[in-house]
C-alpha positions, 0 to 999 in steps of 0.5 A: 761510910755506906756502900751500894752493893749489886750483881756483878760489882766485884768484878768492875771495880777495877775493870778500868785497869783491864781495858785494853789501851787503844790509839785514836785515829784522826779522821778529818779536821775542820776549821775555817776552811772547812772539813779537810784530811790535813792535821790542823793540830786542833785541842778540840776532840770528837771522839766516835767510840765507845767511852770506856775505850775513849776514856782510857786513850785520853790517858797518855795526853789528859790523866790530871789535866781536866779541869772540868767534866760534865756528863749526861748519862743514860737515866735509866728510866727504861724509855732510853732502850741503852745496849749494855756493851762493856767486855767484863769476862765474867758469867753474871755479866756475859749474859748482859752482852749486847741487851737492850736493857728495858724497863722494870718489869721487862728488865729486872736486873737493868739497875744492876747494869747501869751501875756496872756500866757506870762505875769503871767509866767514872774510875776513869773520869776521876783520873783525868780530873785535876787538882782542881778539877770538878765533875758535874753528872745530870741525872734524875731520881731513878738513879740519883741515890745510887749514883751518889753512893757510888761517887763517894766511893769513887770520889769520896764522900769529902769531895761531894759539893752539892746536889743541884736542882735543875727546873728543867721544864717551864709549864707543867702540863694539865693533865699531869699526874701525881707530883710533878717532877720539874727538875732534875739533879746534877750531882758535883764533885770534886777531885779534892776536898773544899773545892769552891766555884767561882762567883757569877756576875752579878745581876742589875736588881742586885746593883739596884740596892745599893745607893748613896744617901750620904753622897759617897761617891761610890754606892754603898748598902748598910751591913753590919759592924759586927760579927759572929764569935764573941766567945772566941774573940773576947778583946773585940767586946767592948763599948763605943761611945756615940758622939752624939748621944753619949750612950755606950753602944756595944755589939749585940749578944754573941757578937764582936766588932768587925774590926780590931780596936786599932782600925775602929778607933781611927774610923771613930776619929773621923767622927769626933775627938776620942780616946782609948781608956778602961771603963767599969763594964766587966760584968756588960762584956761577960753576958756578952761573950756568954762565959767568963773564963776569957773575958779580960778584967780591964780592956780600953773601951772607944770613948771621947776625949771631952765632955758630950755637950762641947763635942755635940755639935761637931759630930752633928755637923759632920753627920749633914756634912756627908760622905760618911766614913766606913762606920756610920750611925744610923736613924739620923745619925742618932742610932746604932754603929752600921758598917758601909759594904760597898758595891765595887768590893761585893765582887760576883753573885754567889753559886746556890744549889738551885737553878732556875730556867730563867737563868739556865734554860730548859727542855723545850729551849734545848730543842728549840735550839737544836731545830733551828741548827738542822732547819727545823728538824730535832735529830735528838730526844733530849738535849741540854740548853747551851746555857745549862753548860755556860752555866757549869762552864762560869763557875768551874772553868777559866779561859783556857780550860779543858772541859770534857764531856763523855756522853756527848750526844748531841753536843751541847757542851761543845756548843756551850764552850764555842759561845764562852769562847766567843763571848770571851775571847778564851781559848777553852778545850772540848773533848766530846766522846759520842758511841752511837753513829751519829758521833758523825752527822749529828754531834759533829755536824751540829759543833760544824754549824755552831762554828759557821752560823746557822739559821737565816733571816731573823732567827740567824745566829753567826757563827763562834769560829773555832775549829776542831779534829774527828777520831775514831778509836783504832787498835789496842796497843797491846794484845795480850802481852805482845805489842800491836805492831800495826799502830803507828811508832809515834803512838807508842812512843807518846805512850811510852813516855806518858806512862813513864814520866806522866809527861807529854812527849816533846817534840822529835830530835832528829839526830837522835831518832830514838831519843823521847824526852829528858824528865827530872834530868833522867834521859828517856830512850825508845829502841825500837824497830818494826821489823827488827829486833833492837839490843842495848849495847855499846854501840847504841851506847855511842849514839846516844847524845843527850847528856843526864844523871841517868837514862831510861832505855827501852829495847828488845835485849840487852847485853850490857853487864849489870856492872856497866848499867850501873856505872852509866845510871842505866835502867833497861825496860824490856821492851814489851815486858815493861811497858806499864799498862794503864 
């Protein structure tokens, strides 16, 4: 498989693994009541921090669980004037520190960078997808090829779905040059290969070609009674009578009825009186099939039972009649053999790789949208519609999904998950990550408004409901190798127990204060104490209450015997030794 080399790749294809793991910090929560310092135990996330950083602290709680990212990045194009920020202890980049990285000419080596910036941040995202999760990545031509290239290797090439075009504009204007560009890409992909949307609804153009002309209670199109593969399904080639004109009617080249002899034979009962028996058509069902090597010398062909001048009539009768069965004929009842395919089991509209604005909107709806939210004013340059995000939200998500959204600018995709919420009553998660400083007084304050209606008069949109909790990002739990004893024991202790059973911790036992969790029937400990040093002995041994195969303590020291640990099915972790780091 291709890869894409740049300056200062070796040195952040596992930067992900050094940065450092940070606690979040609640700031406020917001809900119906407003904003308030006490804990509403909202799932949903702001996040004011740097994304890498953001990222790797969602870990503990999130690693495996969501099941749908949507991302808009810097493009790169050299009007976004981004600060390349990333701590990477290496000379090549160092110098990078703190730039504004700028256009072409003014920034030779801005590619470089963007690709640095990228490729940690999207290791991390890989993670935190599930199973079944998907990653949607906006971006435009500049960056597209690389941006590709560096998810294959991240994601693999197997795990590409597609390469969506976006019309993100509506109107080109006059005095344009060159090509115009008027959409823009959204690269998906999965955590595991063959993932498959979920179908749209279905639109009233599509309900309107399908009709009743024979008077069936439920409406129906024509489909065909054939299908693809005559040369692997040689037994489906054979000829059907028709039971009004007699003739011999067979699949067309290359093809096989839809349905096996038994289910065509009973459909074709509804018809007239038929009967299964061998006919001289060797050669007929050969040219068929394309090759001989499988075709079976003698097979039953569908024919009636009676001569066609008795049966004539009863067939003709049952075509006026009506209400015809699952296979009909077509031309008056003196054609082909036609298959009904019947509206109620079409299910939805299938996801294509071009969406248009009419469905999803486009730039100039997004920033419509966001001045009607602050009054008239656009606090941000390029936003996403709403129904840009629905859109990714319908085809990837469910009711009760965590969707993730990393460069959250002006907050969109908590806006878009809101609206899904209120139009379904679902209970769909946002986790939005915003570095810059209006993570607080735009992206914020823009989900506060969606949740409380904004707008008046006529232009008045009421609100979503809903509720969410602000962070910001706090201190490392390490540094170096010596555990931070400024963050909170309960941090340590989720994490802790996350890196060890890829859990989230249970709740507290009161009358075991050191007691984490039983995992796989093994009993996890933390001895831990802020301003003492904890030991693993006998008489920690009498405290323990919890009843497993096995146990997991960590402490300070220990001075059990490696004949007792084992008698006891302990495992000591030395506490901060064995602390895995991310």
């Amino acid at each position: 498989m291709p890869t894409l080399e740049w300056i200062g790749k070796d040195k952040v294809i596992n930067h992900h693994l050094e940065v450092p793991y940070r606690v979040l910090e609640r700031k406020y929560s917001y809900d119906e009541a407003g904003q308030h310092d006490e804990d509403n135990g909202s799932e949903n996330m702001i996040i004011h921090g740097d994304n890498l950083d953001a990222l790797k602290s969602l870990l503990p709680r999130y690693e495996g669980r969501v099941k749908c990212i949507y991302i808009d990045p810097p493009y790169n194009t050299g009007n976004e004037k981004w600060v390349y920020n990333d701590n990477v202890n290496d000379p090549r980049i160092l110098k990078w520190l703190g730039q504004v990285v700028g256009a072409e000419g003014e920034d030779l080596s801005r590619h470089d960078k963007w690709l640095c910036m990228m490729y940690p941040r999207l290791k991390l995202l890989q993670r935190l997808l599930s199973d079944d999760g998907v990653i949607f990545i906006s971006i435009d031509d500049v960056e597209c090829a690389n941006l590709k290239l560096i998810c294959d290797e991240i994601f693999g090439s197997n795990c590409f779905v597609s390469n969506i075009s976006w019309q993100r504009t509506y109107s080109a204007r006059n005095d344009s040059k060159g090509i115009v560009n008027e959409a823009e890409h959204l690269l998906c992909y999965s955590r595991l290969p063959a993932w498959n949307p979920q179908k749209l609804e279905r639109t009233a153009e599509m309900d309107e070609r399908y009709s009743s002309p024979d008077n069936d209670p439920r409406p129906w199109k024509a489909g065909d009674a054939s299908a693809p593969g005559a040369a692997t399904h040689p037994g489906m080639v054979y000829a059907i009578q028709h039971p009004i004109t007699g003739r011999l009617i067979y699949p067309p080249n290359g093809r096989h009825w839809t349905f096996g002899q038994d289910q065509m034979f009973r459909i074709m009962l509804e018809w007239s009186y038929y009967e299964l028996r061998p006919i001289d058509d060797y050669e007929k069902r050969v040219s068929i099939c394309g090759q001989s090597d499988a075709v079976p010398e003698v097979i039953n062909a569908i024919m009636l039972s009676g001569p066609l001048e008795e049966l004539f009539a009863n067939a003709v009768r049952r075509y006026q009649i009506g209400n015809w069965p699952v296979l009909y004929f077509t031309s008056s009842g003196t054609g082909g053999i036609a298959c009904k395919r019947y509206l109620e089991e079409m299910g939805g509209r299938i996801v294509t790789n071009l969406w248009p604005y009419e469905e999803v909107g486009h730039t100039d709806e997004a920033a419509k949208v966001l001045k009607s939210i602050f009054e008239g004013k656009a606090p941000f340059d390029t936003p996403k519609p709403p129904r840009l995000i629905e859109r990714i939200l319908q085809i990837a998500s469910d009711p009760d999904t965590v969707i993730l959204d990393s460069f959250a600018g002006s907050g969109t995709t908590a806006h878009a998950v809101l609206n899904m919420n209120k139009a379904d009553g679902g209970h769909r998660r946002f986790i939005l990550v915003e570095m810059m400083d209006y993570a607080d007084n735009i992206t914020a304050e823009r989900v506060k408004r969606v949740i409380d209606g904004y707008g008046s008069g006529r232009q008045a949109v009421e609100g979503t409901g809903g509720n969410f909790s602000y962070y910001e990002l706090g201190e490392p739990l390490m540094i170096g190798n010596v555990l931070n004893e400024s963050v909170g024991v309960d941090k340590i202790r989720e994490y802790v127990y996350f890196t060890d059973t890829k859990s989230r911790l249970p709740e507290a036992h009161a009358d075991e204060p050191y007691y984490l969790g039983l995992h796989v029937n093994n009993a996890y400990y933390f001895y831990y104490e802020r301003e003492a040093v904890t030991t693993l002995n006998r008489e920690f041994l009498h405290t323990i209450r919890t009843r497993a195969d096995a146990y997991v303590i960590y402490a300070d020291l220990c001075t059990l015997s490696e004949e007792e640990l084992e008698r006891y099915h302990i495992t000591f972790k030395k506490i901060p030794r064995d602390i895995t780091k991310l």
